[in-house]
C-alpha positions in Angstrom: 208.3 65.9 104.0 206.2 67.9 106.1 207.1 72.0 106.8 206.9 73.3 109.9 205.9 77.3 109.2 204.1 77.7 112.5 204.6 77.4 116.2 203.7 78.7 119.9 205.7 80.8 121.6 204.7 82.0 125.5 201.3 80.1 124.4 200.0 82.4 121.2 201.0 80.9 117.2 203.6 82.5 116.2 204.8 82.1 112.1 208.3 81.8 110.8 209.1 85.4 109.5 208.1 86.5 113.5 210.6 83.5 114.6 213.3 84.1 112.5 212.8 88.3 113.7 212.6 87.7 117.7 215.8 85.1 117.0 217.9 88.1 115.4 216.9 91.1 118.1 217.8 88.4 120.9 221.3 87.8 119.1 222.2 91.4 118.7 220.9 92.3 122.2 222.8 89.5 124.1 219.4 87.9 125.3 218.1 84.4 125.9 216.3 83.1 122.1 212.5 82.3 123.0 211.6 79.0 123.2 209.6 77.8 120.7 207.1 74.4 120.7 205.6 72.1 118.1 201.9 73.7 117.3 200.8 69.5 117.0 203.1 67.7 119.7 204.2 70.6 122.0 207.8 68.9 121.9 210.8 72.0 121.6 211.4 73.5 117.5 213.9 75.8 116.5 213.5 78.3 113.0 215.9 77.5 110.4 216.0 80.6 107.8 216.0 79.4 104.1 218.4 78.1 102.9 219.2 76.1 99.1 216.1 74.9 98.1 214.6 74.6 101.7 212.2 78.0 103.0 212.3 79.5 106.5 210.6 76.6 108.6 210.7 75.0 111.8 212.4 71.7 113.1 211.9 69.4 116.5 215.2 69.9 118.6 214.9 66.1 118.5 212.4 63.8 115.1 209.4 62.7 116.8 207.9 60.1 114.5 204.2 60.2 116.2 204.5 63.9 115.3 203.1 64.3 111.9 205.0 67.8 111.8 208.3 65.8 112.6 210.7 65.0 109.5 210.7 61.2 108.8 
């Protein structure tokens, strides 16, 4: 299953650990989260923290199966 620790944000790579930080100002601000895109597909992600036996990693909003990135 592929893991998605990468992704663009406002057109620069961006890795989880930044993700998961923008995500928790935003929240305790009141703001709008970034929007964050596949580095492969440019389809919409969102950062999942770790969790079980799963690390921090990214997800498409909705599985692509041409995506090699996507979960099958």
């Amino acid at each position: 299953m592929p893991k998605m620790t990468m992704c663009v944000m406002n057109g620069r790579i961006i890795d989880i650990t930044e993700a998961l930080n923008l995500r928790h100002l935003a929240d305790n601000r009141g703001a709008d989260r970034e929007e964050y895109l596949c580095v492969e597909c440019s389809k919409p992600v969102r950062a999942y923290s770790k969790g079980g036996v799963a690390g921090a990693h990214f997800e498409h909003f909705k599985k692509n199966p041409d995506c090699p990135l996507s979960h099958k």
